[in-house]
C-alpha positions in Angstrom: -33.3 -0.2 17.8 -35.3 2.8 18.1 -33.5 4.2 20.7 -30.4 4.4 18.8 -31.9 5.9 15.6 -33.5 8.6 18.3 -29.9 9.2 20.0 -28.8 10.0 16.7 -30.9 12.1 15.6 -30.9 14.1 18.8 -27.3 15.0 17.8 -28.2 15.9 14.4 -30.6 18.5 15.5 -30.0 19.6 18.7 -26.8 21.7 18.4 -25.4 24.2 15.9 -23.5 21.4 13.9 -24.1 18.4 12.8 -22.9 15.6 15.0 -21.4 12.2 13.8 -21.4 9.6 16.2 -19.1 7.4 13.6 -18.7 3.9 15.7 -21.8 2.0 16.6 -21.5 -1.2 17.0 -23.4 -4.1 19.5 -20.4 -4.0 21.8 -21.6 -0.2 23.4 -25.2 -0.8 23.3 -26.8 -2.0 26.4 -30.6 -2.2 27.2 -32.4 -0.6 30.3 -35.3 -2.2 32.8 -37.2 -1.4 30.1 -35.7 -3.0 27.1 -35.5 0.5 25.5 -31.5 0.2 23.8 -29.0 2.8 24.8 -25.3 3.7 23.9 -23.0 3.6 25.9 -20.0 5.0 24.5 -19.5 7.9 22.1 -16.7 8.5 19.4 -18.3 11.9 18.5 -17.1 14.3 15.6 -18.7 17.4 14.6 -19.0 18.7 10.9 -18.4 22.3 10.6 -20.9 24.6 10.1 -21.7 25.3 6.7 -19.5 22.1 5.6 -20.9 18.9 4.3 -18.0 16.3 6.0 -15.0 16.3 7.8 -11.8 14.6 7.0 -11.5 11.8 9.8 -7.4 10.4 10.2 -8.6 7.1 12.2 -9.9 6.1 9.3 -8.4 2.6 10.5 -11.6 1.6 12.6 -14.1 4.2 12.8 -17.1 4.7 9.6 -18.1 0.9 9.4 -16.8 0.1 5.9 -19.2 2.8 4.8 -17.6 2.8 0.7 -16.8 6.8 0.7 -15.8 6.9 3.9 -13.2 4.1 3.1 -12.6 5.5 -0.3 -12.2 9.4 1.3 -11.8 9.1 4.7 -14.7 12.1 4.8 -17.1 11.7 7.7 -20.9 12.6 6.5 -23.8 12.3 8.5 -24.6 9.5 5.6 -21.9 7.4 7.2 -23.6 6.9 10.6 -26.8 6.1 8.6 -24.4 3.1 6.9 -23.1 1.9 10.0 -26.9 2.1 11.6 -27.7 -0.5 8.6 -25.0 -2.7 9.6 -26.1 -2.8 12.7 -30.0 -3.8 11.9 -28.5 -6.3 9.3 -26.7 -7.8 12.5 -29.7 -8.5 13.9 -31.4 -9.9 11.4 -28.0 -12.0 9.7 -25.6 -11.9 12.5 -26.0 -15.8 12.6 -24.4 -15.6 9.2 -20.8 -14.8 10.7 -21.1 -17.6 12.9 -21.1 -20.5 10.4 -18.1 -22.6 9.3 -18.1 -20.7 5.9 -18.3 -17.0 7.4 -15.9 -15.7 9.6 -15.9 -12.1 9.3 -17.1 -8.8 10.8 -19.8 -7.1 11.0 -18.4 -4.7 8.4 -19.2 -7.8 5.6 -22.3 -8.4 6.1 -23.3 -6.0 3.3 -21.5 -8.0 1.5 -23.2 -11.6 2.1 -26.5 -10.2 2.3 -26.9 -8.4 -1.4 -26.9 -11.3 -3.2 -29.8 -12.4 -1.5 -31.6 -9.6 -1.6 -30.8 -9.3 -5.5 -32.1 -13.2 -5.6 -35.6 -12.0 -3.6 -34.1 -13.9 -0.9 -34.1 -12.0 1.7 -36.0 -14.3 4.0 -33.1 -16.9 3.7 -31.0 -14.4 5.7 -33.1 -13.9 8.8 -31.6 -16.0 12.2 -33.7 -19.2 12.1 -34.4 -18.7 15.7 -35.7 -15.5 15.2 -38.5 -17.2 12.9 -39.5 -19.1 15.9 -40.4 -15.7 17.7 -44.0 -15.4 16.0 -42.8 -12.2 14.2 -44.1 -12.5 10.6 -41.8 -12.7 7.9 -43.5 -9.3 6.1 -42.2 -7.7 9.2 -38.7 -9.3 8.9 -38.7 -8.2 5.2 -40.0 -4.7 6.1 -36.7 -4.5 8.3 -34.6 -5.9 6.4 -35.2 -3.0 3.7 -34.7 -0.2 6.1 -31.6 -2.4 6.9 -30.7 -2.1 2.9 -32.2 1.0 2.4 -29.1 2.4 4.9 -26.5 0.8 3.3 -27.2 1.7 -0.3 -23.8 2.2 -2.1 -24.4 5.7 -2.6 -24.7 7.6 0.2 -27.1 10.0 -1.3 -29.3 7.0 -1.9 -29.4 6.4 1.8 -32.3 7.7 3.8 -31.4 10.5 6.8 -31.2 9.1 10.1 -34.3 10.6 10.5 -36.1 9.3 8.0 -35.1 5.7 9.0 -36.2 6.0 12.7 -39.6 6.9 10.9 -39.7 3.8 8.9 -39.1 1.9 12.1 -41.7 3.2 13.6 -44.2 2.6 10.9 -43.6 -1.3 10.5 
């Protein structure tokens, strides 16, 4: 996934305002020859320079249930940062929405997964068949708090886009 976390913070820091990418999800990200992930499609909204967020009216689909983006509708650059979470909790839980007692969207998976990580559980949520892979689980559980550490409630407890590529590239 470090090839997303890099396209995002390319458009924080590349132009004169902040850009949001605001809708990534598995469905638009593809991987090269090389295995190196790419996105494919881009819902894009810029913040004002000199703002902090932008007031987004598709409120409907867009900010992946990040909770002040659904309590505000405000776009933030701490929204994609949520919706990057969701998306590394996919890969490590995704099985989870697949079982008889969870039928949801990705959008829940917050949702499931706290409890276990309240519990020190967290190695109950990784894909079984991802266990099989010869990863260890420190290095699941190191992912799965970046994963966590992006969809902290409070936005201002999340880490910058930046700042999570980082810890990817550390573990």
């Amino acid at each position: 996934m470090q090839g997303i976390v890099n396209a995002l913070a390319y458009l924080r820091t590349s132009f004169s305002k902040s850009v949001i990418h605001r809708d990534i999800r598995s469905t638009i990200i593809i991987l090269d020859g090389n295995n190196v992930d790419k996105l494919i499609d881009f819902s894009l909204l810029s913040i004002p320079k000199g703002e902090l967020h932008v007031f987004d009216a598709a409120n409907e689909r867009m900010g992946g249930g990040a909770p002040e983006y659904i309590a505000t509708g405000y776009i933030t650059e701490k929204v994609d940062v949520y919706i990057y979470g969701v998306l590394l909790l996919g890969l490590l839980a995704g099985w989870m929405l697949n079982t008889p007692q969870y039928r949801y969207s990705p959008s829940f998976l917050p949702m499931l997964v706290n409890p276990y990580d309240e519990q020190n559980w967290l190695i109950k949520i990784i894909d079984p068949m991802s266990l099989k892979e010869g990863i260890t689980e420190e290095h699941f559980l190191a992912f799965a708090q970046i994963a966590l550490s992006c969809i902290s409630y409070m936005a201002e407890d999340r880490p910058t886009i930046i700042d999570a590529g980082k810890q990817l590239i550390e573990f």
